[in-house]
C-alpha atoms as a printed R data frame, in Angstrom:
    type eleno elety resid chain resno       x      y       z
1   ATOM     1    CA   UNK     A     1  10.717 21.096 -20.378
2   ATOM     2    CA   UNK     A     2   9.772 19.532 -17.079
3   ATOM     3    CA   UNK     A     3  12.553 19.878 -14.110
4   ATOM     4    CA   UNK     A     4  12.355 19.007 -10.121
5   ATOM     5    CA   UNK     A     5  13.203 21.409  -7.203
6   ATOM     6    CA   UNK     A     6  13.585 19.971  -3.457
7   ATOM     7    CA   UNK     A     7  12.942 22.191  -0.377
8   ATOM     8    CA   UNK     A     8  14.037 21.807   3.122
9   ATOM     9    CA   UNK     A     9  10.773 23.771   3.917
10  ATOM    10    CA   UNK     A    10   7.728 24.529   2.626
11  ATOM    11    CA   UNK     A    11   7.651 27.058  -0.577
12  ATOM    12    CA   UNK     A    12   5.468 29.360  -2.122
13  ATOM    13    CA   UNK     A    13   4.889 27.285  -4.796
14  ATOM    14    CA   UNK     A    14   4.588 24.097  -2.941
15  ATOM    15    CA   UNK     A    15   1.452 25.963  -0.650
16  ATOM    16    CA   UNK     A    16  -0.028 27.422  -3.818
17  ATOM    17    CA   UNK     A    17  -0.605 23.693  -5.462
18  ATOM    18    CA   UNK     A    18  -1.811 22.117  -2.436
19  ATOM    19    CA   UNK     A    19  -4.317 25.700  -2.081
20  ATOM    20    CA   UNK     A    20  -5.397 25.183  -5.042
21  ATOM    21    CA   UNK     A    21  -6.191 20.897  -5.083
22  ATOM    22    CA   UNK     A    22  -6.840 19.803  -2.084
23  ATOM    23    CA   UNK     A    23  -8.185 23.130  -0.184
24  ATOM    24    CA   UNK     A    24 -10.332 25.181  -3.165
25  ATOM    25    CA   UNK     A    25 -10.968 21.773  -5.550
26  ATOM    26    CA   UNK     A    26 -11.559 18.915  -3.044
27  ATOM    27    CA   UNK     A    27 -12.795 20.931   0.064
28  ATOM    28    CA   UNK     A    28 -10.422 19.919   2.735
29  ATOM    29    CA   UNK     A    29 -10.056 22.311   5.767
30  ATOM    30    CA   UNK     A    30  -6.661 20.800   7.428
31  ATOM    31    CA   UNK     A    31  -4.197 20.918   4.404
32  ATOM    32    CA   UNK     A    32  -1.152 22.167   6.196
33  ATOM    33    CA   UNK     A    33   0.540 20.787   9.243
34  ATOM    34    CA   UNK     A    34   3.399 20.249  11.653
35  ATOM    35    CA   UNK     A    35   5.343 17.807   9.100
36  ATOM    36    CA   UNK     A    36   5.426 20.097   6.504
37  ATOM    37    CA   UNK     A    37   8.374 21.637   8.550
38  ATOM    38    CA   UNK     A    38  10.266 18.364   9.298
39  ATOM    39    CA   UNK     A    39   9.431 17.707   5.039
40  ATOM    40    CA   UNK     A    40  11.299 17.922   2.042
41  ATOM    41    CA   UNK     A    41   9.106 19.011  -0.620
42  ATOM    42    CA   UNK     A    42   9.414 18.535  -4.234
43  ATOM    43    CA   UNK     A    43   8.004 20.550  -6.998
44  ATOM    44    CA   UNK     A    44   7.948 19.611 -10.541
45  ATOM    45    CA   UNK     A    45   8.409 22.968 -12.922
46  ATOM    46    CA   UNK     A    46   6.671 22.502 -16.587
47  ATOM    47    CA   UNK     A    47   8.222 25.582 -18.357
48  ATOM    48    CA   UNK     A    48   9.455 27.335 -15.359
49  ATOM    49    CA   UNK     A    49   5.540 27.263 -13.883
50  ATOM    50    CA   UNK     A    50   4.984 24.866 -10.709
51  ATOM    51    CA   UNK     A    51   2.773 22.195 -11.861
52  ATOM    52    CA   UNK     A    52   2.793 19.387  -9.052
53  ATOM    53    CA   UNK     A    53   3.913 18.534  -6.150
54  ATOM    54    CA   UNK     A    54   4.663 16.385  -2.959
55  ATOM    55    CA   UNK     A    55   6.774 15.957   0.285
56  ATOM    56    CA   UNK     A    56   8.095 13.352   2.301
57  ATOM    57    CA   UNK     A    57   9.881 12.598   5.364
58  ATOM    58    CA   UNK     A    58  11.460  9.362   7.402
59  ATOM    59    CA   UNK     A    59   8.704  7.795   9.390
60  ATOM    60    CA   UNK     A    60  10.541  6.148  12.120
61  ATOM    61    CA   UNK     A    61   7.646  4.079  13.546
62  ATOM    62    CA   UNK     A    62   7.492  2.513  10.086
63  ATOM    63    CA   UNK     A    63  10.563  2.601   9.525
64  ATOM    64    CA   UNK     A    64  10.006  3.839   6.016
65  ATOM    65    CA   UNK     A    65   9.597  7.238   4.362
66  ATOM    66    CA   UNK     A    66   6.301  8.703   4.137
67  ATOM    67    CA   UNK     A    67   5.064 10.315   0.881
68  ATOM    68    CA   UNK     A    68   2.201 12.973   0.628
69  ATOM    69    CA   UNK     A    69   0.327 15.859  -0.320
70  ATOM    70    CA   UNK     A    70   1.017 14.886  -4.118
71  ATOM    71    CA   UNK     A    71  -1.255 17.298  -6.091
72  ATOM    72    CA   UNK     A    72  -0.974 18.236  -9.737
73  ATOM    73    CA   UNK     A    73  -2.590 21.148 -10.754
74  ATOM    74    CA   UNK     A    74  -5.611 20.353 -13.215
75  ATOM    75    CA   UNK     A    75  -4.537 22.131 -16.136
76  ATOM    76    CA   UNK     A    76  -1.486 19.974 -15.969
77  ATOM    77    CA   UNK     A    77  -3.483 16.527 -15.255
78  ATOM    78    CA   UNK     A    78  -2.806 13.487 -17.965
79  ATOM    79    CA   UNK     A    79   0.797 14.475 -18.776
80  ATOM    80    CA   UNK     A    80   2.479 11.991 -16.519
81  ATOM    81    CA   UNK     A    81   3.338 14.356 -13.511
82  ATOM    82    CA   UNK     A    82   2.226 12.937 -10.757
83  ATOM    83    CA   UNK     A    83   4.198  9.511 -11.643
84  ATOM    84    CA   UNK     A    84   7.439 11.737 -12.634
85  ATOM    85    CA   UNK     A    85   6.823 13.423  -9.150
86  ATOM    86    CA   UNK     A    86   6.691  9.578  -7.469
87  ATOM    87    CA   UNK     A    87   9.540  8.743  -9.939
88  ATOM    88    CA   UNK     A    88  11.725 11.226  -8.087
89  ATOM    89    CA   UNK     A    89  10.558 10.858  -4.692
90  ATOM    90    CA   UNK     A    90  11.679  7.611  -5.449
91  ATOM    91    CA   UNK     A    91  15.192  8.473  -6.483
92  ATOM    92    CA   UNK     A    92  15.446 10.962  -3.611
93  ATOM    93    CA   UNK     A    93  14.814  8.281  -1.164
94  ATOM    94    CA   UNK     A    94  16.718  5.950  -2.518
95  ATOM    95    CA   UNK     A    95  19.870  8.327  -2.226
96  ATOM    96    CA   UNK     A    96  19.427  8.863   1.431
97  ATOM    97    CA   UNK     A    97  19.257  4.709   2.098
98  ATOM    98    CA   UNK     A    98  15.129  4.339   1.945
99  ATOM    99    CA   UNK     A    99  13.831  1.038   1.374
100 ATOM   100    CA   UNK     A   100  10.252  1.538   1.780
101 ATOM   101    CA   UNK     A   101   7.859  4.726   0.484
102 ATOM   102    CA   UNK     A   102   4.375  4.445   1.876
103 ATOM   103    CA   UNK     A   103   0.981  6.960   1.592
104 ATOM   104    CA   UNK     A   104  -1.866  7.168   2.842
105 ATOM   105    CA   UNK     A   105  -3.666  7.437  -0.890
106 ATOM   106    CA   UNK     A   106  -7.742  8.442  -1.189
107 ATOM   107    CA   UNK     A   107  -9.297  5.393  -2.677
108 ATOM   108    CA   UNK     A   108 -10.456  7.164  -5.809
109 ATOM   109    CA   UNK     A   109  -6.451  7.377  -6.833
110 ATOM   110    CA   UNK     A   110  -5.662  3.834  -5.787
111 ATOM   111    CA   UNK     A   111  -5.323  2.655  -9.269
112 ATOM   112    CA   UNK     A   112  -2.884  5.439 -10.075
113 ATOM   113    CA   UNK     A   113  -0.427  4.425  -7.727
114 ATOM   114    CA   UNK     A   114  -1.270  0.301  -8.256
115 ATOM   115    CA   UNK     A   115   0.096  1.527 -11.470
116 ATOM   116    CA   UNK     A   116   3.571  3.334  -9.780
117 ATOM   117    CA   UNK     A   117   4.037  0.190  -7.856
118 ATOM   118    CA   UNK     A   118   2.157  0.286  -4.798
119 ATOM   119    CA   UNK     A   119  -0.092 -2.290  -3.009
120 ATOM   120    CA   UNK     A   120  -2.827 -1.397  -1.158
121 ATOM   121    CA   UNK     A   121  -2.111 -2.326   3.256
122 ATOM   122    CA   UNK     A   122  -5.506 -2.220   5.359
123 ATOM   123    CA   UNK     A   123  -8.531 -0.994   5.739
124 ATOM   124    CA   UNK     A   124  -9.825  2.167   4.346
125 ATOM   125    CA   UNK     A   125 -10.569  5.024   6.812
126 ATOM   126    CA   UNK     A   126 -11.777  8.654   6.506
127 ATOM   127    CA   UNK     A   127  -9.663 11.428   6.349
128 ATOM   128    CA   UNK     A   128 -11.608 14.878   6.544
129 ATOM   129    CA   UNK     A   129 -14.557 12.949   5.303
130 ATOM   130    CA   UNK     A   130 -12.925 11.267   2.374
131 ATOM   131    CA   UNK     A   131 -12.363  7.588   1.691
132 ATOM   132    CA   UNK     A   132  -8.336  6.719   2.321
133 ATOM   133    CA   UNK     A   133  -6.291  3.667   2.260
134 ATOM   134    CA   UNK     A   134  -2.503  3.273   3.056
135 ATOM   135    CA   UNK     A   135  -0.308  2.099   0.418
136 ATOM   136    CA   UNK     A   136   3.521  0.745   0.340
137 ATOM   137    CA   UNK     A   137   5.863  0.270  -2.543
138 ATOM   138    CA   UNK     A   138   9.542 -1.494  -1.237
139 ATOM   139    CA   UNK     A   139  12.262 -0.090  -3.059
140 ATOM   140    CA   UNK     A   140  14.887 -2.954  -3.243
């Protein structure tokens, strides 16, 4: 059984997913930062175990709500998490009045969220080294 917690602040959990993705699997060096204490984070439990998650926050120069730092652990890849993660994000947003999620996704996922709704905005540009593009989904 899968279930979703939301933090006002960064948890244990929440650290230990991203620690494990982006920092030991993908190599990045700057994985935590200043809006991970303005964030909400949400992380999706598979039998009480975290398995995934992500944060976001209300970006007022876009006048939309950032999403980010969505990471599913790889032993929990190809079950559907990381669109039930986007699926909630979603619903969480859409309770406090969002109208617009956007991400800045790596290029090798671009597909996956295509697939959640997205469209690709831009040019792509490097972020620690790795191929990015932002992405928007509206949510009328």
């Amino acid at each position: 059984m899968i279930y979703f917690k939301i933090y006002g602040s960064l948890p244990d959990d929440a650290a230990f997913i991203r620690t494990k993705v982006f920092t030991e699997e993908q190599g990045f060096t700057e994985e935590f930062d200043e809006k991970d204490g303005f964030s909400k984070h949400i992380v999706l439990y598979d039998e009480g175990k975290p398995a995934a998650v992500c944060r976001f926050y209300y970006n007022k120069a876009e006048e939309a709500y950032t999403v980010g730092r969505i990471a599913v652990l790889k032993e929990y890849r190809g079950r559907g998490f990381g669109a039930a993660l986007l699926a909630e994000t979603e619903k969480k947003v859409k309770g406090l009045g969002g109208k617009k999620l956007i991400l800045a996704a790596q290029v090798r996922a671009k597909s996956f969220y295509e697939k959640q709704g997205f469209k690709a905005e831009g040019e792509e540009f490097p972020d620690e080294g790795c191929p990015h593009i932002m992405m928007a989904r509206d949510l009328q």
